[in-house]
C-alpha positions as CSV (number, residue, x, y, z in Angstrom):
1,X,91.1,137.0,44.2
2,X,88.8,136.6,47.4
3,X,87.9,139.9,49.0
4,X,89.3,140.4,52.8
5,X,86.5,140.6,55.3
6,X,87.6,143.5,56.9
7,X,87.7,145.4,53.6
8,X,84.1,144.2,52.8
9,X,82.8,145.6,56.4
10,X,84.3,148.9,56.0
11,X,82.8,149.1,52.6
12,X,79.5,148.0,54.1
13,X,79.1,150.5,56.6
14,X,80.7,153.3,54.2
15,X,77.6,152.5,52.4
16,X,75.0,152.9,55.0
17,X,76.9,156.2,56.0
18,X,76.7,157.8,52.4
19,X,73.4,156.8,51.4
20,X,72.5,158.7,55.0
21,X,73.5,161.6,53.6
22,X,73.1,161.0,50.1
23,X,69.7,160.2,49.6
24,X,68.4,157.7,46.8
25,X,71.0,156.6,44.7
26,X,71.3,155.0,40.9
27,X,73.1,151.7,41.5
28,X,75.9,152.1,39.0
29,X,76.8,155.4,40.3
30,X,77.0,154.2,43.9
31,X,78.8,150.9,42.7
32,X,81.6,153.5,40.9
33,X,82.0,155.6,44.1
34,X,82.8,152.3,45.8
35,X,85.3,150.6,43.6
36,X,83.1,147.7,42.8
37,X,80.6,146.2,40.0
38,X,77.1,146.6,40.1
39,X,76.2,142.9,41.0
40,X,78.6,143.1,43.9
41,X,76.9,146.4,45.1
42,X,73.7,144.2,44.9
43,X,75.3,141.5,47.1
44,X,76.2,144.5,49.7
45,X,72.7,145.2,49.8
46,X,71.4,141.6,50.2
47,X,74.0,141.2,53.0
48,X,72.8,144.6,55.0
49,X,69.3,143.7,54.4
50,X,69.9,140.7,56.9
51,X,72.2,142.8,59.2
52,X,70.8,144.8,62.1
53,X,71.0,145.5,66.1
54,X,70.6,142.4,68.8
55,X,67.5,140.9,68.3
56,X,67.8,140.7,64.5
57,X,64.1,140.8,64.1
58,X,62.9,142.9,60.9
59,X,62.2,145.8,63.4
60,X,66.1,145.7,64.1
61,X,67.5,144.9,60.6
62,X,68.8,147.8,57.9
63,X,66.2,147.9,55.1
64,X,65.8,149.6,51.8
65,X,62.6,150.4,48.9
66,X,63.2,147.2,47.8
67,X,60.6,148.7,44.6
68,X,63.2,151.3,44.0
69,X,65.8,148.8,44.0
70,X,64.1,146.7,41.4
71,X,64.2,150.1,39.2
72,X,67.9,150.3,40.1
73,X,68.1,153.0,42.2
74,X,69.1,152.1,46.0
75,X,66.9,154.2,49.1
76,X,67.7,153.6,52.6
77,X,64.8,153.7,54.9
78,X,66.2,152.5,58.1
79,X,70.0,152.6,59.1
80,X,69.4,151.1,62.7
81,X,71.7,153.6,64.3
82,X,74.8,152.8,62.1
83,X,75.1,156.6,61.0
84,X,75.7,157.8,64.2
85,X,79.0,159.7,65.1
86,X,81.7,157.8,66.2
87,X,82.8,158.2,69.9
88,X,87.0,158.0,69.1
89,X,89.4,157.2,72.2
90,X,92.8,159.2,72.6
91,X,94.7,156.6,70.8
92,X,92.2,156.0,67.8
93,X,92.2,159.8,67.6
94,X,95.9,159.8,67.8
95,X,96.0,156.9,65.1
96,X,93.9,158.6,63.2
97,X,95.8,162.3,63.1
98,X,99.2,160.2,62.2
99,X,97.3,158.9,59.5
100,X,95.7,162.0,57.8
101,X,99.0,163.8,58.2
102,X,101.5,161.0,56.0
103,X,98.6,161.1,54.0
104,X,98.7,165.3,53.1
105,X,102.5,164.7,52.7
106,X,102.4,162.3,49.8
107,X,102.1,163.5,45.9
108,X,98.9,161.8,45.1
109,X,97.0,164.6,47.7
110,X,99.1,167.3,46.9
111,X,98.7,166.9,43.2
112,X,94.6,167.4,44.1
113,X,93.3,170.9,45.6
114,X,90.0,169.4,46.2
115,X,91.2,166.0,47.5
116,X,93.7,168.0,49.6
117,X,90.9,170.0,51.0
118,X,89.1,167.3,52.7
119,X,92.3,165.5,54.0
120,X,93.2,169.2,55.6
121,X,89.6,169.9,56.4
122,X,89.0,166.6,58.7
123,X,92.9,166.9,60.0
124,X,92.2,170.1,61.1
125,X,88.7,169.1,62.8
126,X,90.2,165.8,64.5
127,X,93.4,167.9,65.5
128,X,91.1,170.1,67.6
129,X,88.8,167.4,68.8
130,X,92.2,165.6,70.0
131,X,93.8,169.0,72.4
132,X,97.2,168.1,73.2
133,X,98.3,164.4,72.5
134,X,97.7,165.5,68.3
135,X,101.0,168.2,68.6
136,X,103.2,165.1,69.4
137,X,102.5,163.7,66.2
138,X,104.7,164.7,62.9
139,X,104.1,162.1,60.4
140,X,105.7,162.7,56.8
141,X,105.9,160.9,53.3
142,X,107.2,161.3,50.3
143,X,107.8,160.0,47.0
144,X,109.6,160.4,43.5
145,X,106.4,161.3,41.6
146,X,106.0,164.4,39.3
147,X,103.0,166.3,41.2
148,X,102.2,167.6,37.8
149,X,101.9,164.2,36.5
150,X,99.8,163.1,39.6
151,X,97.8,166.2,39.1
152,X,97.0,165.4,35.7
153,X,96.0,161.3,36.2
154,X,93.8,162.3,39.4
155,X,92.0,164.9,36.9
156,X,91.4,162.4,34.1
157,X,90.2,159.6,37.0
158,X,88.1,161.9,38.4
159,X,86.2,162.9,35.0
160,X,86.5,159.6,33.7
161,X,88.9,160.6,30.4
162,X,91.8,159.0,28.7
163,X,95.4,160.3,29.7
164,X,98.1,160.2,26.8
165,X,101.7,158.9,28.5
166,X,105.5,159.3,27.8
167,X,106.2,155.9,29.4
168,X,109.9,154.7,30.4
169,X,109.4,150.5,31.2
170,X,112.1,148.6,33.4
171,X,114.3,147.6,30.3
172,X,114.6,151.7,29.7
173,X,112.3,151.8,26.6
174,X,110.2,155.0,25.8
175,X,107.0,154.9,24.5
176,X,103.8,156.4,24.0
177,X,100.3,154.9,25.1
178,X,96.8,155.8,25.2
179,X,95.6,154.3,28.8
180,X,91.9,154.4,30.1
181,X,92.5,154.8,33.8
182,X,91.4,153.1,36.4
183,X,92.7,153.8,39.9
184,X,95.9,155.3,41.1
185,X,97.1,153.0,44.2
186,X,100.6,153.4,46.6
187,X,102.9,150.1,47.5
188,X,106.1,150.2,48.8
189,X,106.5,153.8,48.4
190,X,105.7,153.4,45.1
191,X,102.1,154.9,43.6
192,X,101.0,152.9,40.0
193,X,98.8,153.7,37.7
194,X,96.1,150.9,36.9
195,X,94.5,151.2,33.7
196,X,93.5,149.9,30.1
197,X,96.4,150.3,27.5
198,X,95.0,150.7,24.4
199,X,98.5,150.0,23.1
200,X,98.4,147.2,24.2
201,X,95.1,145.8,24.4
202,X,95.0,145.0,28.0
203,X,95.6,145.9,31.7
204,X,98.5,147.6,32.8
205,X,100.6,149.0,35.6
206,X,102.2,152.0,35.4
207,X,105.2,153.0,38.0
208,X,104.3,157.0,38.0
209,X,107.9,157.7,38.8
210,X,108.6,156.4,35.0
211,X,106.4,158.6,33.6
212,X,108.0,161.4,31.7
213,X,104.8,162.9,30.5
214,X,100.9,163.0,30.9
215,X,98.5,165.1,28.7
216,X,94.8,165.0,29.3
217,X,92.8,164.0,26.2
218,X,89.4,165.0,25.5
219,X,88.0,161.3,25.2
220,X,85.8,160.0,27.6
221,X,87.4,156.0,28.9
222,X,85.5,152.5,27.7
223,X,83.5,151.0,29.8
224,X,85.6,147.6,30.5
225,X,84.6,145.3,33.4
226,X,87.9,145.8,36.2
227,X,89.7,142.4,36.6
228,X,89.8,141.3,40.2
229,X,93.5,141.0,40.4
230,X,94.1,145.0,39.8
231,X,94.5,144.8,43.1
232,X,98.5,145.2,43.2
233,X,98.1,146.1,47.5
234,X,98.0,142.6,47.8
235,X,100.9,140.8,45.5
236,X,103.5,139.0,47.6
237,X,103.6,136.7,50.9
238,X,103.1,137.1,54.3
239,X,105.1,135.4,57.4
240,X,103.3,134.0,60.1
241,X,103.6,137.4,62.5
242,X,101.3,139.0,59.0
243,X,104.8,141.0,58.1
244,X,105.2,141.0,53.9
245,X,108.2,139.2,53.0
246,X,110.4,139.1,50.0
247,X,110.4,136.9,47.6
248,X,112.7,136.9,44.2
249,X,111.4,135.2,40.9
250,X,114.0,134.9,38.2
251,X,112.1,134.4,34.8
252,X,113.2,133.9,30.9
253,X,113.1,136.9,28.8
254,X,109.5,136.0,27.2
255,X,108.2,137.0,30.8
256,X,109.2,140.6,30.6
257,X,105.6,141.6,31.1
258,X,106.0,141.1,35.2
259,X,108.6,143.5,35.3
260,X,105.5,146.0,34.1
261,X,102.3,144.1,35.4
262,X,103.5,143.8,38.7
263,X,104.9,146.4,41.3
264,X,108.2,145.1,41.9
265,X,111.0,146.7,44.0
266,X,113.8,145.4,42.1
267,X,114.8,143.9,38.5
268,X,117.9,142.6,37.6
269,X,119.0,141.8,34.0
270,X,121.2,138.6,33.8
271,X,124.2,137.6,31.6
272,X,122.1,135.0,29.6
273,X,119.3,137.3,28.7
274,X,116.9,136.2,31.6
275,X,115.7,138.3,34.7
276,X,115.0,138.5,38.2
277,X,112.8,140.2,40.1
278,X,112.3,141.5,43.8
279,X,108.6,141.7,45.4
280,X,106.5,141.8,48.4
281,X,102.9,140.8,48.9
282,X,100.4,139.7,51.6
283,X,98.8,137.0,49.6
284,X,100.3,133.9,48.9
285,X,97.9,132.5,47.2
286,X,98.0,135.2,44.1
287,X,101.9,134.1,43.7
288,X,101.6,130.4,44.1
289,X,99.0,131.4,40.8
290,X,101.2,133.6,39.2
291,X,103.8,130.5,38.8
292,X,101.8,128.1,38.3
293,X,99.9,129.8,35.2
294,X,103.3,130.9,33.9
295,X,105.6,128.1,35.1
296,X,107.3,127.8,31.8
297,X,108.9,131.2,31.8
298,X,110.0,130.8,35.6
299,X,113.4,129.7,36.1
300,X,113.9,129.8,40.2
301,X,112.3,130.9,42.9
302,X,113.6,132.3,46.6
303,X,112.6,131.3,49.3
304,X,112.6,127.8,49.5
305,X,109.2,128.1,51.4
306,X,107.4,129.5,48.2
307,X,108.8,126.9,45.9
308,X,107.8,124.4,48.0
309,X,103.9,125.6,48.4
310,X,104.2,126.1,44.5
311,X,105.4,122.7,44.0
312,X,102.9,121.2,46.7
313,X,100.0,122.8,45.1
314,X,100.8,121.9,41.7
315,X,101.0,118.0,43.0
316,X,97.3,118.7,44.2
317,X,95.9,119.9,41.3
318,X,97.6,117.1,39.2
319,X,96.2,114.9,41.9
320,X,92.9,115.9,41.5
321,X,92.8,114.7,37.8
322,X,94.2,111.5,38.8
323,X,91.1,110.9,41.1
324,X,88.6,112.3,38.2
């Protein structure tokens, strides 16, 4: 799945920032803190080493001990300026305050004293920075989770150890798996769970709201290179105005898996033992894949629009053999 350019940049300067204050840095520890492998971190660096102030001469460029690099550890030297405090305007500041306080509402914070310390610590710094125009804002969230159960996956994420759940799926079947976790994300009100099942061999998502139960085991995870497509904050389509829009799938019973592999809102169990399900996403062209790989198992697909880019993109690729 190709990487949005805005989420690159912000990533970018987030690096710049925290090797500022950091200091020298081994490269796999600073390509875990970012959510990324180490050759992409590497890429980030080849990209910043070309990226500077006006003038872009190698007085103006970002640069780094390019000999430390080679022994894997990443330096700054020379940030250009990019580590200076931002100057915010009353509505960024606003934004921002709006922001930070849906964030302290939901479970995920709550269920984290020291990650609910810094979300309180900056609100309460940009609150004062913003005088009056922050009391207008009252911003709150709130979900089905177990804080308990958040409390205990943010622990095991955070020192990197297997989690044992009690896990109810969409066709109301308790089990109990082993999972090596991997991030903890939030969707349509939803938060997931995105880890290794070593039930059942693979990737998984886990609704947290269908978790009954989470114990903490003393076993550190596996090493496993993250697939790309973990990325369930961007699983549906987008209209032209960059609104997600629905989108229902009905599938054959062999298919159960998307009930589980993807954060649906909805599933509906039909008379002759197939299923439909409900999503959103902002990328078509993750669900024009999704069918195509698994067209055998998909029965109908609303709306029309998505069938028809499904169907169009499966004349291309047939096309392109007939030219080969």
């Amino acid at each position: 799945m190709a990487e949005r350019a805005d989420d690159r940049l912000v990533r970018l300067l987030g690096i710049v920032a925290y090797l500022d204050g950091a200091g020298p840095v081994d490269v796999e520890e600073l390509a875990h803190r970012f959510g990324v492998t180490p050759a992409r971190l590497r890429e980030d660096i080849d990209a910043l080493w070309v990226s500077g102030t006006p003038g872009y001469m190698p007085d103006d460029l970002i640069d780094f001990d390019a000999f430390s690099l080679e022994e894997g550890l990443v330096s700054l030297t020379q940030s250009r300026g990019l580590t200076r405090p931002l100057r915010l305007g009353t509505r960024e500041a606003v934004a921002l305050v709006a922001a930070l306080r849906a964030m302290s509402t939901t479970p995920a914070v709550q269920a984290d004293p020291a990650r609910a310390a810094v979300v309180t610590g900056a609100l309460d710094k940009l609150t004062a920075a913003t005088g009056e125009a922050a009391s207008a804002v009252d911003v709150r969230l709130g979900g089905p989770e177990d804080v308990a159960t958040l409390g205990v996956l943010s622990q095991a994420l955070a020192a990197g150890r297997r989690v044992r759940l009690r896990y109810v799926d969409a066709a109301d079947v308790t089990s109990e798996r082993d999972v090596d976790p991997w991030r903890l994300l939030t969707q349509s009100g939803a938060t997931y769970l995105v880890g290794w099942c070593h039930r059942a061999g693979g990737r998984r998502t886990f609704r947290v709201d269908r978790v009954l139960g989470a114990e903490l085991l003393d076993v550190p995870v596996e090493a496993r290179g993250t697939d790309a497509d973990v990325d369930v904050a961007a699983q549906v389509v987008a209209d032209a105005a960059g609104r997600a829009r629905e989108a229902r799938v009905r599938w054959r019973s062999a298919a159960r898996w998307v009930a589980e592999e993807v954060p649906v809102e909805e599933v509906t169990d039909l008379a002759d033992g197939s299923f439909e399900v409900r999503l959103r996403v902002t990328n078509p062209a993750w669900l024009r894949r999704l069918l195509l790989t698994h067209a055998v198992d998909v029965l109908a697909v609303e709306p029309p629009q998505v069938a028809a880019e499904v169907a169009a993109a499966a004349r291309e690729a047939l096309g392109a053999y007939d030219e080969g």
